[in-house]
C-alpha positions in Angstrom: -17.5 1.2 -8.4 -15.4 1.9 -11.5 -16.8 5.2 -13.4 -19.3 4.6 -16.2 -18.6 4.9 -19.3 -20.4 6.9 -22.2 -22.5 3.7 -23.3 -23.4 3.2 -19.3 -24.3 6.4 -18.9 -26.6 6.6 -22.2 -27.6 3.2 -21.4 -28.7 4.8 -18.0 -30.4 8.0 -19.6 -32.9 5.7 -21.9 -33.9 3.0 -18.8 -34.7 6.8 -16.9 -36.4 7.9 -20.1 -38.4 5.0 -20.4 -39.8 4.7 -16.8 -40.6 8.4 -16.4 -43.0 7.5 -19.3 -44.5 4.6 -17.1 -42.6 1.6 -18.7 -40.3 -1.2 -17.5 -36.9 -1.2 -18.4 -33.6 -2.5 -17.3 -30.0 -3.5 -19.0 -30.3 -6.9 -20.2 -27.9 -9.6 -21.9 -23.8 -9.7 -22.0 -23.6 -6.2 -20.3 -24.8 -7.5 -17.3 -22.6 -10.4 -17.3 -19.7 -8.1 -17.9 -20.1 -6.0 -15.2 -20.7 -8.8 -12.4 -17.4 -10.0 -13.7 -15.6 -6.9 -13.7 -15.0 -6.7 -17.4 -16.0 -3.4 -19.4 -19.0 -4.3 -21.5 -19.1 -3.2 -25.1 -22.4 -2.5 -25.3 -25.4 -1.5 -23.3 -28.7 -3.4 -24.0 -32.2 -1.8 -23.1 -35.3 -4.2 -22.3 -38.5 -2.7 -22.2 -41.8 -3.2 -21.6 -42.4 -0.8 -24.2 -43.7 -1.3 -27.4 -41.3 -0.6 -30.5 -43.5 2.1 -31.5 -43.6 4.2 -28.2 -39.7 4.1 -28.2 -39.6 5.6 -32.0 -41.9 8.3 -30.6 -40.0 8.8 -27.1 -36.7 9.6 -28.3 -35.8 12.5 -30.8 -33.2 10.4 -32.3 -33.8 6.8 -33.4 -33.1 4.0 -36.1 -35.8 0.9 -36.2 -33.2 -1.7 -37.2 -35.5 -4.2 -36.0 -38.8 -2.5 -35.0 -40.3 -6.1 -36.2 -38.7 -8.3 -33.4 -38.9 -5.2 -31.0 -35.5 -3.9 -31.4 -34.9 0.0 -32.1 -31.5 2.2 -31.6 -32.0 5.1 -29.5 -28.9 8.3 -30.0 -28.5 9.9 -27.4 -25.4 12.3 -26.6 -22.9 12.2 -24.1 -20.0 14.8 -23.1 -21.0 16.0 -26.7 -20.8 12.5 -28.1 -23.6 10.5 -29.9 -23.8 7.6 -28.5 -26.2 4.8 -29.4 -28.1 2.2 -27.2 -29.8 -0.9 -28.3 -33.8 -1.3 -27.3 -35.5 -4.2 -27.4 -39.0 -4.6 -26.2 -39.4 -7.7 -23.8 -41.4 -10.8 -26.1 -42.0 -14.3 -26.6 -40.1 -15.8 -29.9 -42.4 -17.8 -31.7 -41.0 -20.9 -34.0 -37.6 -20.7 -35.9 -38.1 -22.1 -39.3 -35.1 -20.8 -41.3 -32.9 -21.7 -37.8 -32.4 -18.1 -37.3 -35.2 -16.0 -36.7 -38.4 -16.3 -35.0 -40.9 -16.5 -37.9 -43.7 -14.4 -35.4 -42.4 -12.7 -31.8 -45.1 -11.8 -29.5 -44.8 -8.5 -27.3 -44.4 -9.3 -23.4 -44.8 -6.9 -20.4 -43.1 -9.7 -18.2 -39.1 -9.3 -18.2 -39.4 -12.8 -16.6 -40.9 -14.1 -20.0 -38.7 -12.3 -22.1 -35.6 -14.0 -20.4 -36.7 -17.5 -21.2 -36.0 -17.4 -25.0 -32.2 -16.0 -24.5 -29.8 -18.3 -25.3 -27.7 -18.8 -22.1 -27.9 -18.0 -18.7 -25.2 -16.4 -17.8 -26.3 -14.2 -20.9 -30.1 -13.9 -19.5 -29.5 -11.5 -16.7 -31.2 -8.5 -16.3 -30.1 -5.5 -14.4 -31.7 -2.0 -12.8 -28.9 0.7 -13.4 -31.1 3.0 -11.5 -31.2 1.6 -8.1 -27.6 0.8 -8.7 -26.7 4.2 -9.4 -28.9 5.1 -6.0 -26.7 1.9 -4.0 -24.2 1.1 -5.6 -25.0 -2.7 -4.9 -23.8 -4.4 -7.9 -25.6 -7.7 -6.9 -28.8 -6.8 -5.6 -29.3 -4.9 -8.4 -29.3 -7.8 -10.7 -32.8 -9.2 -11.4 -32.4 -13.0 -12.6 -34.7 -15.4 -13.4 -32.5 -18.1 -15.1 -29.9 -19.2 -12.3 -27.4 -16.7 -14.6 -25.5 -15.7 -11.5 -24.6 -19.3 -9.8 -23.5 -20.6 -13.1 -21.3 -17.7 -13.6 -19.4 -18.4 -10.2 -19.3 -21.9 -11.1 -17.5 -21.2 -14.4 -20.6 -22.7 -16.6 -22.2 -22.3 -20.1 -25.4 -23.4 -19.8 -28.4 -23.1 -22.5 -31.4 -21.7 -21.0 -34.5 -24.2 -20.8 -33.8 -26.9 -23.1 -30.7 -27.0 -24.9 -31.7 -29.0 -28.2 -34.6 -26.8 -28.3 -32.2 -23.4 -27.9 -29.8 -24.6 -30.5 -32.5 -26.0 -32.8 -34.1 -22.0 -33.1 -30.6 -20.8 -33.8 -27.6 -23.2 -34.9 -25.2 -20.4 -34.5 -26.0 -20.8 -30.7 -23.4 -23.6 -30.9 -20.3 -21.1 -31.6 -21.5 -18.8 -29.6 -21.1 -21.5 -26.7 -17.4 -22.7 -27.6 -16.5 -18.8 -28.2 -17.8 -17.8 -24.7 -16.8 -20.9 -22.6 -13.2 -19.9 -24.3 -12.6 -16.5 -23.9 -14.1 -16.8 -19.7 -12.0 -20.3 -20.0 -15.6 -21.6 -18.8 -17.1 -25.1 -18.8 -19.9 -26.3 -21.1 -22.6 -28.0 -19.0 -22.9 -31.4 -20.2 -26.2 -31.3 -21.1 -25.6 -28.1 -23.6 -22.5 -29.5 -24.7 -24.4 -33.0 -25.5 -26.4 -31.0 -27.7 -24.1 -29.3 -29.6 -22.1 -32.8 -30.4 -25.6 -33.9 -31.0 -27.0 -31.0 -33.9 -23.4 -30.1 -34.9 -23.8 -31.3 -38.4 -26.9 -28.5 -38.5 -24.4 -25.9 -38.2 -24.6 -25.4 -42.2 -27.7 -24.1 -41.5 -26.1 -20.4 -40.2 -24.8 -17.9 -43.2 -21.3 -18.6 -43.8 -20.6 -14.9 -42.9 -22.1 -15.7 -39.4 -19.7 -18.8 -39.1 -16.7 -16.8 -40.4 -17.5 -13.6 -37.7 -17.7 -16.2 -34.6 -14.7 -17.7 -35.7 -12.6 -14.2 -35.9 -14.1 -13.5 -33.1 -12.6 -16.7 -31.6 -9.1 -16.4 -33.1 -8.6 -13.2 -32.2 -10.3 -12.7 -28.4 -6.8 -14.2 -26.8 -8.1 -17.8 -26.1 -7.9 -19.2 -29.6 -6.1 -22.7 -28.5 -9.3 -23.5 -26.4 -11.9 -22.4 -28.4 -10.2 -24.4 -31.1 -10.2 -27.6 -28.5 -13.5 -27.5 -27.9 -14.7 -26.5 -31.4 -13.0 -30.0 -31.9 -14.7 -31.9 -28.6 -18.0 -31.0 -29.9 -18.0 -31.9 -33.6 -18.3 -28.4 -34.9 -14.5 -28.3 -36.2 -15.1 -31.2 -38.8 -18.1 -29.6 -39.8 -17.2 -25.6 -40.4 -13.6 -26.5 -41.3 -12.7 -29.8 -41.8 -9.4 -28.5 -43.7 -8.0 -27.6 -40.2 -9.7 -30.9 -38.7 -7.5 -33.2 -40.8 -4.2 -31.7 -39.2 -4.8 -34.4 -36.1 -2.1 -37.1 -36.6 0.0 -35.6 -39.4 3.0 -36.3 -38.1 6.6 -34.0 -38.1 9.7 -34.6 -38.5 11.0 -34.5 -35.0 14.2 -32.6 -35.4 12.3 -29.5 -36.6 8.8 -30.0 -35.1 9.8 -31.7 -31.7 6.4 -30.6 -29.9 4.3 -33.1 -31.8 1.4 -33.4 -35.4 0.5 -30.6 -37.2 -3.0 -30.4 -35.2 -0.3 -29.3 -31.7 1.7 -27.2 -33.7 -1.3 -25.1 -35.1 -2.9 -25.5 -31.5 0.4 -23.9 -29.9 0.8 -20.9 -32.7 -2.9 -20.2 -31.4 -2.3 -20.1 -28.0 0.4 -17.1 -29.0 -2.1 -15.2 -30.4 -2.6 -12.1 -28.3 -6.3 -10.6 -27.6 -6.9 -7.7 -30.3 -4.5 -9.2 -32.9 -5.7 -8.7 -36.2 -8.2 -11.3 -37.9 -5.4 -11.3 -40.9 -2.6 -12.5 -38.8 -5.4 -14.5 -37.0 -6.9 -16.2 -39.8 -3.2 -16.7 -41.4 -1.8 -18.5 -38.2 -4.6 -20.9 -38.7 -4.0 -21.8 -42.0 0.0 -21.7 -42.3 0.1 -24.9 -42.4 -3.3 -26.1 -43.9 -1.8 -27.5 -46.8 0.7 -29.9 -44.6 -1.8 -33.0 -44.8 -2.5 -33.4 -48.1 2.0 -32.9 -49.3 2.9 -35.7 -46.5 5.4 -37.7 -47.6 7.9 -40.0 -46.1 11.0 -39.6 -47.7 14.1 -42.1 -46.9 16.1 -39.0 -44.9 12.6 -37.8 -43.5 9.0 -36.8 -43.2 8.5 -34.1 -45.8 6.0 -31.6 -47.1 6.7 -30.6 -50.4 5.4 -27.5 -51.6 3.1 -27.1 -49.1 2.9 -23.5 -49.1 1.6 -23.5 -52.3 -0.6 -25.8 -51.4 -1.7 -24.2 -48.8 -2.4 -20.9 -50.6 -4.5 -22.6 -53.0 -6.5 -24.2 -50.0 -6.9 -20.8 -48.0 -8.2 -19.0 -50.6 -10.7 -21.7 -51.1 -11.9 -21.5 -47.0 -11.9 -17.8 -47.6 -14.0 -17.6 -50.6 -16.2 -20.2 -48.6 -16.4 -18.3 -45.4 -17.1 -15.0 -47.7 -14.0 -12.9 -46.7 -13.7 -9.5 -48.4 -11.3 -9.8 -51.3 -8.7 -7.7 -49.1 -8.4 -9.9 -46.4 -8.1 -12.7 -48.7 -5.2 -11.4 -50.3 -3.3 -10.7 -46.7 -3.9 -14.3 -45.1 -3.2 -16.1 -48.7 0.1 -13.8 -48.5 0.9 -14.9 -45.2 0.5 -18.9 -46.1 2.6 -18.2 -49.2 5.5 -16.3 -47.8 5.7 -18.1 -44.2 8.8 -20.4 -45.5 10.7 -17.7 -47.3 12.2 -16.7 -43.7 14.3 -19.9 -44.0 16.7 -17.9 -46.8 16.3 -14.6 -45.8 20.1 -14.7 -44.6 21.0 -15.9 -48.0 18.6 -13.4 -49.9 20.2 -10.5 -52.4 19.5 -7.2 -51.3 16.9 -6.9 -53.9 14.8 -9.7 -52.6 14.8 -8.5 -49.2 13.9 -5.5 -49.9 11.0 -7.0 -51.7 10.4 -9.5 -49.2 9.8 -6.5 -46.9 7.0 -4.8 -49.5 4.7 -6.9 -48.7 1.9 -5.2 -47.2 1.2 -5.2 -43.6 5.0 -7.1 -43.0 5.0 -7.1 -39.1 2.8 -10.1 -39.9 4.5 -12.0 -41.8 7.1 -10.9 -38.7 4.6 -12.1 -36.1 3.8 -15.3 -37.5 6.8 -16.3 -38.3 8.0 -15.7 -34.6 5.3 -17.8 -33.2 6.1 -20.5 -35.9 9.6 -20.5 -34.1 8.2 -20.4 -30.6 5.6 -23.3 -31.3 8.5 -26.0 -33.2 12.2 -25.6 -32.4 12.3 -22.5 -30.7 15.1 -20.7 -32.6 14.5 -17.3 -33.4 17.9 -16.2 -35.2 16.4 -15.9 -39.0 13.3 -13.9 -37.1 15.9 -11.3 -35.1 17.6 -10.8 -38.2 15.0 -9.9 -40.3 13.1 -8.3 -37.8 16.7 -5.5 -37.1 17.2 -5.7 -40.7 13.7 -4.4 -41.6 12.9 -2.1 -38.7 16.5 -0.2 -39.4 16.0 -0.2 -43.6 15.0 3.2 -44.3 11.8 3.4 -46.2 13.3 5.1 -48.8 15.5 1.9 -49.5 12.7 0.0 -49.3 10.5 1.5 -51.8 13.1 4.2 -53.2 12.3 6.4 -56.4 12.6 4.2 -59.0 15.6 5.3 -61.6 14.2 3.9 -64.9 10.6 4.0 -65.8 9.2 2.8 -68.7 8.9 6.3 -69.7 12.8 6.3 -69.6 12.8 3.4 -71.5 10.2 4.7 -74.4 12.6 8.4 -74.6 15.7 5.6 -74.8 13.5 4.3 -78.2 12.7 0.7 -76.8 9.4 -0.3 -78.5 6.7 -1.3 -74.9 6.1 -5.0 -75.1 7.1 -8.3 -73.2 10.5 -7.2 -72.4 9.5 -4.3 -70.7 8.9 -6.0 -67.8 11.9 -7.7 -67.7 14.3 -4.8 -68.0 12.0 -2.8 -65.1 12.9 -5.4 -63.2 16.5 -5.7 -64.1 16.8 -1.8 -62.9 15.2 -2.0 -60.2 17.2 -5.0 -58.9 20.1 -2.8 -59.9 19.0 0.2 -57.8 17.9 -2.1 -54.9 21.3 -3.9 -54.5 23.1 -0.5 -55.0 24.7 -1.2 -58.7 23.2 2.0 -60.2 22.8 5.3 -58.4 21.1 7.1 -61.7 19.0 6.9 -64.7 22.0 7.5 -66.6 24.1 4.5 -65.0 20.5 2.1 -65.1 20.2 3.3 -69.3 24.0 2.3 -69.3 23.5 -1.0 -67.6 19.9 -2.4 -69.3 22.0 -1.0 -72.7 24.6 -3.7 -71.8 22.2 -6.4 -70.4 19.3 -6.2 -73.5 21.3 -4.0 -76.3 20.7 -1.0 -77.9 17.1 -0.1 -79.0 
């Protein structure tokens, strides 16, 4: 067996902790999952037959972040690090009336019990660390009463009891079943997955900020074309963004896009995305081309998409703002939309411009998505290599050099601030960007001869 890692071993210390005091307890939920499939789980979940209170009291350090459903974090330290494990005393969820949370839970002693109101099975698995510590028998350490472990060798999301009735207690269930059937490239069981085409229009139900963290967590787990697929099989794409739903049968023009509609092209830049990638590039690959359907025009030479950039700025900052987005994020993706058709000059651009071009904040990006806009249409990546050697080998100081004329300069010079200001700061900077000025004196010289004495 692999060696444990701190949030095992903590994980480990408070099941120990808990049964020396005469309780039941076991790791429950996605850790156990992860570790029959040989993945290294995130977290470490604690079921207990203990009661909220008796854990508060048990451990030194704790937090009650949820001491009302049961669920209390526990700090313990390991090799000198504080490390924090989720508790959660086993219950019964009573009715969900705001399709979130159980209005009432009721505390359980049965672990069978608590299982039941989980929301899949390969997600309702329970676990004893300690006799698998003593063993080292993965499998028969695994205490399930759901039928969690056949339908994770068979590759299968299934809800647990009832699917209508799992989804109806908490709509967000529906995402979570696209997200996890896509990044273990699983099935949907066809009675779960009838439910979710059957209740997707409930999905508005869930917080937007709990519909935008699935779907990061979708783009950016390294299976975003098939999470994206199925989103669209089950009905929950037209429904959390229909923007991206009306992409299917806008079609190209063939000698640039040969691979198909917008809908294939956007599928195909997703399928690039890497596992980890950041939700900005993420969320900007999505939407590059968002603004595509609604600029289609058939023009005599050919299909055309005027000023869909712009477009498509104005439409991503709208999903943003929607999905809640922090206003920094907002600004990155609707920079990526903007800028994503500037590569096609950046051979022609003035040395000024490209070294502007390269300011923009976080540019490997705009470098990133623009190489898997190549890679999903025509597959020619000269205008990427180029920019990509020209801006790794620019020295930063070219980039962003110490500017020779400030507006200070300008003031000492006796130009009154006001409208033109701008203009001539600009005008020297261009200047010192494209290497026409190498002073303040030759900038004074140059504005003098461009805007006239002050």
């Amino acid at each position: 067996m692999p060696e444990a890692s701190a949030q095992q071993v903590a994980a480990t210390m408070v099941v120990k902790a808990l049964r020396g005091a005469g309780y039941r307890a076991c790791f429950a939920g996605g850790c156990v999952r992860d570790m029959l499939l040989g993945r290294e789980a995130k977290d470490y979940d604690v079921a207990t037959s203990a009661r909220p209170d008796v854990v508060l009291d048990l451990f030194p350090k704790t937090f009650a972040v949820g001491a009302h459903f049961g669920v209390v974090l526990v700090a313990l330290k390991v090799d000198g690090a504080e490390t924090l494990t989720e508790v959660a005393t086993f219950r019964n969820d009573g009715a969900y009336s705001d399709g979130r949370h159980p209005d009432a839970v009721r505390f359980s002693e049965s672990p069978r019990e608590d299982v039941q109101r989980r929301d899949f099975t390969i997600n309702g698995m329970l676990l004893d660390p300690v006799l698998l510590e003593n063993t080292g028998d993965l499998p028969a350490a695994v205490l399930d009463f759901v039928g969690g472990q056949p339908d994770l060798e068979a590759g299968v999301v299934r809800a647990i009891g009832d699917p209508r009735h799992r989804f109806e207690e908490d709509k967000l269930r529906m995402l979570r079943a696209v997200r996890f059937a896509a990044r273990f490239e699983f099935a949907i069981e066809p009675a779960t997955f009838a439910a979710i085409r059957a209740l997707a229009g409930k999905i508005h139900q869930v917080s937007r900020e709990r519909i935008r963290e699935e779907l990061t967590k979708m783009l950016t787990e390294g299976h975003a074309r098939t999470a994206f697929l199925l989103l669209d099989a089950t009905g929950l794409l037209q429904e959390v963004l229909p923007e991206i739903a009306r992409m299917k049968g806008v079609a190209q023009p063939p000698e640039y896009h040969p691979e198909g509609d917008v809908w294939v092209h956007t599928l195909l830049l997703l399928e690039g995305l890497t596992a980890g990638c950041s939700p900005t590039l993420a969320w900007g690959t999505l939407l590059h081309d968002v603004g595509k359907p609604p600029t289609y025009r058939e023009a005599p030479d050919r299909i055309r998409f005027d000023g869909h950039a712009e477009v498509g700025t104005r439409m991503a900052a709208a999903i943003l703002t929607r999905l809640r987005f922090s206003k920094e994020e907002c600004e990155q993706i609707e920079q990526l939309v903007a800028n994503h058709m500037r590569f096609g000059e950046v051979k022609k651009m003035k040395d000024s411009t490209l070294k502007r071009f390269f300011r923009l904040r976080a540019f490997e990006e705009h470098l990133e998505l623009h190489r898997l806009d190549c890679l999903s249409s025509h597959r020619k990546l000269e205008l990427y290599d180029y920019a990509k050697e020209r801006y790794e080998h620019m020295p930063a100081e070219q980039v962003r050099p110490r500017l020779f004329v400030t507006g200070k300069d300008l003031i000492e010079a006796g130009y009154v601030p006001g409208p033109e200001f701008k203009e001539m700061l600009a005008f020297a900077e261009d200047a010192q960007l494209e290497g026409r000025i190498h002073s303040t004196q030759e900038g004074m010289a140059l504005l003098r001869e461009r805007f006239g004495q002050a």
